[in-house]
N, C-alpha and C positions, 0 to 999 in steps of 0.2 A: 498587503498593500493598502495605503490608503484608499477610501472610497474618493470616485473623480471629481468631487467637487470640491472636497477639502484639499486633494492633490491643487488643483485650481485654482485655490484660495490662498495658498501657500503660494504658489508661483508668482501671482500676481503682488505680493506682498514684495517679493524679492525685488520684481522689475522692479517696483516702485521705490523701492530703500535707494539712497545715495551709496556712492560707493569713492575708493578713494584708490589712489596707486601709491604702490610703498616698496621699499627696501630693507630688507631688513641685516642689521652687522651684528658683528661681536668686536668687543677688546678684552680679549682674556676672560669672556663667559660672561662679562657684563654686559646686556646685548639692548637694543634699540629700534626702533623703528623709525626712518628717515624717510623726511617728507620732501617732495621738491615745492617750495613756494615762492621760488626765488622772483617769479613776476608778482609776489602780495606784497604786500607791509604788516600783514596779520595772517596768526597759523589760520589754517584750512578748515582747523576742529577745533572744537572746544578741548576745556579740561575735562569734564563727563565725557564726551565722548574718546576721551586720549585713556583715558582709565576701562574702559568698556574694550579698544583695540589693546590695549597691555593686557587684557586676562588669559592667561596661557588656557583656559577652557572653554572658551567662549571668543574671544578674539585671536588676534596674533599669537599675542604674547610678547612681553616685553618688559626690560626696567624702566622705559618711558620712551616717549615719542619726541624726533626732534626734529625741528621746520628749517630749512636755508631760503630765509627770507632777504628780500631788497634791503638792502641800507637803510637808516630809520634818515637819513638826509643825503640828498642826489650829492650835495657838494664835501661828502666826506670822502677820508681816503680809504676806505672799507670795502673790503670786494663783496661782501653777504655778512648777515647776521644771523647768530644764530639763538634761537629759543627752547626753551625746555622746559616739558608738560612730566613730573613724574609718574610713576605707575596708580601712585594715591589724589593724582590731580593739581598736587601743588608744583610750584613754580620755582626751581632753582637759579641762580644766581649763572652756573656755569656746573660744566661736566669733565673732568678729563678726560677720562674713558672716552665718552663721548664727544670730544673735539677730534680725539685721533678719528673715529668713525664715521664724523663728520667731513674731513678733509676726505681722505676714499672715498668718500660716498661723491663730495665736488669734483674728483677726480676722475671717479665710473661714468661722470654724468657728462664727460667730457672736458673739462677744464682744464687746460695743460699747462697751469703756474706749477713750477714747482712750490711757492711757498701760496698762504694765504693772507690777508690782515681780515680776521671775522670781529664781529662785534656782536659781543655778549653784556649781561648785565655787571657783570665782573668787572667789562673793560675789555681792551682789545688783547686778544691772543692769536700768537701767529706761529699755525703750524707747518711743518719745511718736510716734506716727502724725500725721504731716502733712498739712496740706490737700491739697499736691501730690500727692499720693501717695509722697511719701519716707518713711522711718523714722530719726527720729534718734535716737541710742542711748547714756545716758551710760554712759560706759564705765567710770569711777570714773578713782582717781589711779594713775599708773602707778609702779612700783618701781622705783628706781633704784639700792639699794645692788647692788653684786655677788651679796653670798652670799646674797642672798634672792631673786637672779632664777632660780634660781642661776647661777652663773659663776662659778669660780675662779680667773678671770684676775685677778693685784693688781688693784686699785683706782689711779686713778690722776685722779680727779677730786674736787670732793667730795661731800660724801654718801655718801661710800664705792662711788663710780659707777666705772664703765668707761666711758671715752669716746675712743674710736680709738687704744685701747690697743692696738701692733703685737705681731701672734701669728702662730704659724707653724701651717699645719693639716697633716693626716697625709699632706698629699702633699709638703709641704714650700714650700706656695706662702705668700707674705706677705699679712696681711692687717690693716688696722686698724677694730681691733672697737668696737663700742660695743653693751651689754648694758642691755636695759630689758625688764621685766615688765607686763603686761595681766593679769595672773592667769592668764599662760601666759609662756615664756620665748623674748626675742629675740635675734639674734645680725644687727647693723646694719652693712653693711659699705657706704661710700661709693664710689661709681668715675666716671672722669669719662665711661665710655660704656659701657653696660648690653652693647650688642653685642658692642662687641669686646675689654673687659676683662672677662668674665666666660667660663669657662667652664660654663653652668650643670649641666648631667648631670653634671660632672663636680666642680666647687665646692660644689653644693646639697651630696647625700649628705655630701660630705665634712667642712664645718662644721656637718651636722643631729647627726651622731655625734661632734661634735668631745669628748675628754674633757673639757674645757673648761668642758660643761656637761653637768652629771653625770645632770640629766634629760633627754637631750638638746633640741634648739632648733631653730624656726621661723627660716627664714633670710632676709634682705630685705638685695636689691642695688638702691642706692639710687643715680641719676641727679640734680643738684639740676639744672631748670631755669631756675627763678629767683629770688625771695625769698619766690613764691609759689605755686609751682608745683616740683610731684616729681614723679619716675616711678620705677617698682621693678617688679623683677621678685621672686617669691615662691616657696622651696621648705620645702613646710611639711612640720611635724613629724608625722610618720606616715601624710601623703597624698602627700606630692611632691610636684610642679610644679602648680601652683590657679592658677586666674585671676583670682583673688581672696586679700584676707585682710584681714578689717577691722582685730582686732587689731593684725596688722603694721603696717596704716597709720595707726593713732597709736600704736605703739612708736618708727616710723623720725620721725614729724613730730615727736616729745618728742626724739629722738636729733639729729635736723636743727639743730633749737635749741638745745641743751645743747653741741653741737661747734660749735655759731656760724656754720653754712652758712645758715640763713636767721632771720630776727626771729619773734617771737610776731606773729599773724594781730592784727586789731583787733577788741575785744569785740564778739561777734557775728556772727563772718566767718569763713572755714575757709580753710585752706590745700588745694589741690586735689592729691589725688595719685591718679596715673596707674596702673591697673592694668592686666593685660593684657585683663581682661575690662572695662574702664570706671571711667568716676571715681568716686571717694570725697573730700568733703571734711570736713577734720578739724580741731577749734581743740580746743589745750590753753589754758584757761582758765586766767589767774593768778589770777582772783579768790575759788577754790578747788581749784586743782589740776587739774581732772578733765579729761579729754577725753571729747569728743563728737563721733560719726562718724554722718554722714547718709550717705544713700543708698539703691537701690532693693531691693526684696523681691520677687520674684515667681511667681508659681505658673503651672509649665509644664503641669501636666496630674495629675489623679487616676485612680488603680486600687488592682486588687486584687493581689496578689502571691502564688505558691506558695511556700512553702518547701521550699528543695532540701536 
């Protein structure tokens, strides 16, 4: 046992540390830590300290921390907003994953909309709770031109798109890109086997910083299994390797059908893609652009947390 006075010394450090109350989800192993701040206009924590509670050894653990804050204006039509600190401290635009966990999480906390209107840096995304217990989420329409996903690579489709446009990345390996935006930026690369055409540790990093995409980019290696079914693996921008990524997985389904690897699903029906942590299905809608990704939200456990 410590001697009493360092016992002592130690105790009083504790009292005195802030602390904080949290929930923590999953969507399909991609998992979060959820904050109520719905009386702030600003998260609770910094980014240092969002990165210190995602350390699976030392804090929580998590792919990033997410706040349900007030309206950024009393007179919008928005029920909360939401924010997102990654596990490396940076600042995402929007989460898929993360919106379905975030709606549960509004919904544990008492809320009894069935749908929501949240306001994200993306723009507004409104997700609609299911009988099942799924979350479907429209995700709006995705961006297709290059310099607005961004991506600097020509253009080489139309709409001023990328689509398996061949590029070389910093290690010198070939690859054919296809570039589409969720209110965050993707870099789609097709292979005919996830296992043994991909190096991931070593491909992920390498096209996440690629210059290519001068914000850098969320990466998704895509498998097509069949005309209705995908699998992908996912090295996202400023978590790495997730078991998870909604967004991804209607960047790569808009990119699947725009290269002509599979058809548009039929109104009302999703194309299933395979993630490491579980399915996600996804239908882009012709009948206004939009995609829409279902899938589960779940809450692994609540506490309170120190800050270190």
């Amino acid at each position: 046992f410590p001697p009493p006075s360092l016992s002592l010394g130690r105790s009083t450090r504790l009292m005195a540390s802030r602390t904080i109350d949290f929930a923590k989800y999953e969507g399909l192993g991609n998992d979060f830590i959820l904050i109520d701040d719905r009386s702030n206009s600003d998260p609770s924590l910094t980014p240092e300290e969002s990165v210190r509670l995602c350390d699976r050894n030392f804090g929580v653990g998590g792919d990033g921390v997410i706040f349900a804050l007030r309206p950024s204006s009393a007179d919008s039509d928005f029920d909360v907003r939401m924010r997102i600190y990654n596990s490396d401290g940076s600042e995402p635009e929007m989460c898929g994953n993360g919106i379905r966990c975030y709606a549960q999480f509004l919904k544990d906390l008492g809320e009894e909309a069935g749908t929501f209107r949240v306001e994200t840096l993306a723009g507004p995304i409104v997700p609609v709770m299911n009988d099942d217990g799924t979350i479907t989420v429209d995700m709006g329409e995705p961006v297709l031109a290059g310099p607005d996903v961004p991506c600097s690579i020509a253009p080489n489709a139309d709409l001023e798109s990328v689509v398996e446009a061949p590029h070389s990345d910093r290690n010198g390996k070939e690859w054919k890109i296809s570039a589409v935006s969720m209110g965050n930026p993707h870099c789609i690369v097709f292979v005919d086997d996830l296992e043994t055409d991909v190096d991931f540790p070593v491909d992920g990093p390498a096209l996440e910083s690629d210059p290519a995409f001068p914000a850098k980019v969320n990466v998704e290696f895509v498998q097509v299994v069949s005309e209705t079914h995908l699998r992908m693996k996912v090295w996202e921008r400023g978590a790495g390797p997730t078991l998870a990524c909604g967004t991804g997985a209607c960047a790569l389904t808009v990119a699947a059908i725009r290269a002509g690897k599979i058809p548009r699903s039929a109104p009302g029906t999703g194309i299933r893609v395979d993630l490491p942590g579980g399915p996600l299905f996804i239908e882009w809608r012709e009948s206004n652009n939009k995609c829409y990704m279902s899938g589960p939200g779940t809450l692994s456990f609540k506490g309170t947390a120190v800050l270190k």
